[in-house]
C-alpha positions as CSV (number, residue, x, y, z in Angstrom):
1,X,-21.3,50.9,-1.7
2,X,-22.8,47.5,-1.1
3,X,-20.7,44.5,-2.0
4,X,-21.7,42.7,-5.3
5,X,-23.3,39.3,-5.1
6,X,-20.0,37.9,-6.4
7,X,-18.5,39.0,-3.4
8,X,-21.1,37.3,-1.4
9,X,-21.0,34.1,-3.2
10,X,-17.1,33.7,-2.7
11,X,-17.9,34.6,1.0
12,X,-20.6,31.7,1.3
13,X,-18.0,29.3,-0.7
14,X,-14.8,29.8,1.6
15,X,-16.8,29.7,5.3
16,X,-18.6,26.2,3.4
17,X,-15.2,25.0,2.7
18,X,-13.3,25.9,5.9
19,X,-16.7,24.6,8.0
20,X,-16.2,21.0,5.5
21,X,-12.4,20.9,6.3
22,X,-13.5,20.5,10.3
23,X,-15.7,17.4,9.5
24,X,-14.9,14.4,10.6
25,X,-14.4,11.3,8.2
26,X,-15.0,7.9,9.1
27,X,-15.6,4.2,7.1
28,X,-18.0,1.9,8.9
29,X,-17.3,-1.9,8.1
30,X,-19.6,-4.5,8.8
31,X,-17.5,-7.8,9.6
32,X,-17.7,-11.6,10.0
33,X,-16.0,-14.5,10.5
34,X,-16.8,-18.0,10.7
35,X,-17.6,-17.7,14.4
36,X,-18.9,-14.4,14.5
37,X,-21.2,-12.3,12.1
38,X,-21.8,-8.7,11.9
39,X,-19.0,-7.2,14.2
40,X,-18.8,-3.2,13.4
41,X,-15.4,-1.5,12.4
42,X,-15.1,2.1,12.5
43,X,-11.9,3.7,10.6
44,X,-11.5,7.0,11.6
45,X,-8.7,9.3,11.2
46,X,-5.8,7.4,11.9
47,X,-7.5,5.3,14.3
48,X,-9.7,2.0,14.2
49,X,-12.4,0.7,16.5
50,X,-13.3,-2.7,17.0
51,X,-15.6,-4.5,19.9
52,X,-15.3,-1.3,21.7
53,X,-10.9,-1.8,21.4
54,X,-9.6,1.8,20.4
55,X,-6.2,0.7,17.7
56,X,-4.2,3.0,16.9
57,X,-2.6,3.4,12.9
58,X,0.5,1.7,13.0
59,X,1.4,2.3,9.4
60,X,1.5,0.6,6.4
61,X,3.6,-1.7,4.4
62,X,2.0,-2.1,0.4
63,X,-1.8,-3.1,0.4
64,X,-1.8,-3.8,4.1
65,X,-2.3,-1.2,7.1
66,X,-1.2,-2.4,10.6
67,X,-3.4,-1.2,14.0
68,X,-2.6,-2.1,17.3
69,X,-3.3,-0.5,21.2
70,X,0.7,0.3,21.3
71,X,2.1,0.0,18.1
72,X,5.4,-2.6,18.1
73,X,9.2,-1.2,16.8
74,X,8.2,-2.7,13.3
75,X,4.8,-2.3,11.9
76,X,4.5,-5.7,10.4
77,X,4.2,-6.8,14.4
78,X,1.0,-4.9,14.6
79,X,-1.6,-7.1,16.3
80,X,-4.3,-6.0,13.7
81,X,-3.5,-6.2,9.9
82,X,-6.3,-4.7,7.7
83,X,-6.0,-5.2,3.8
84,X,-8.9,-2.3,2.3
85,X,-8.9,-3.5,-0.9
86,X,-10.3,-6.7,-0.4
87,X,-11.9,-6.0,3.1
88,X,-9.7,-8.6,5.0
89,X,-9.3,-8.2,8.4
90,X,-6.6,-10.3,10.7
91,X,-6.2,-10.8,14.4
92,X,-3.9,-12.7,16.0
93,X,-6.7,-15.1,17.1
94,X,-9.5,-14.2,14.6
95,X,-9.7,-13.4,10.5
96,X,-12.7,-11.0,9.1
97,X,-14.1,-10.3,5.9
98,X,-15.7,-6.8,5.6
99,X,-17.9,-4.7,3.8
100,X,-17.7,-0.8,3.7
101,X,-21.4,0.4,4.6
């Protein structure tokens, strides 16, 4: 007996959605600030890249999600403090707006 083509098409549909669960999800930002334009930001995961610095997610604390290399005892001591709402970005030395691409 040969399977129907119901069988076949919930076949197709669970290897398409356990092939789509193994994707990897990113955002990339496009950045500036008054002394530097376009600097690319790459969210992925639980990680953020900036000028070639890997952050890792610190956490977050209301609108505001906290990055840095080694994340500090409390989050709000992150070095890197991203607001994605507005596209803010602040450094310790440096503030960014960005756009999601």
């Amino acid at each position: 007996m040969q399977p129907s083509y119901l069988h076949l098409i919930a076949y197709a549909f669970a290897l398409v959605c356990l092939c789509a669960c193994e994707r990897d999800t990113h955002t990339t930002w496009s950045c500036n600030s008054p002394t530097e334009a376009k600097v690319s930001m790459v969210l992925r995961k639980a990680q953020m890249e900036l000028k070639d610095i890997n952050l890792d997610y610190c956490g977050s604390l209301g609108n505001q999600s906290y990055f840095d290399q080694k994340c500090p005892a409390l989050t709000q001591d992150s070095r890197y403090e991203f607001t994605p709402s507005s596209g803010v970005l602040k450094t310790g030395s440096q503030d960014y707006q960005c756009a999601a691409l």
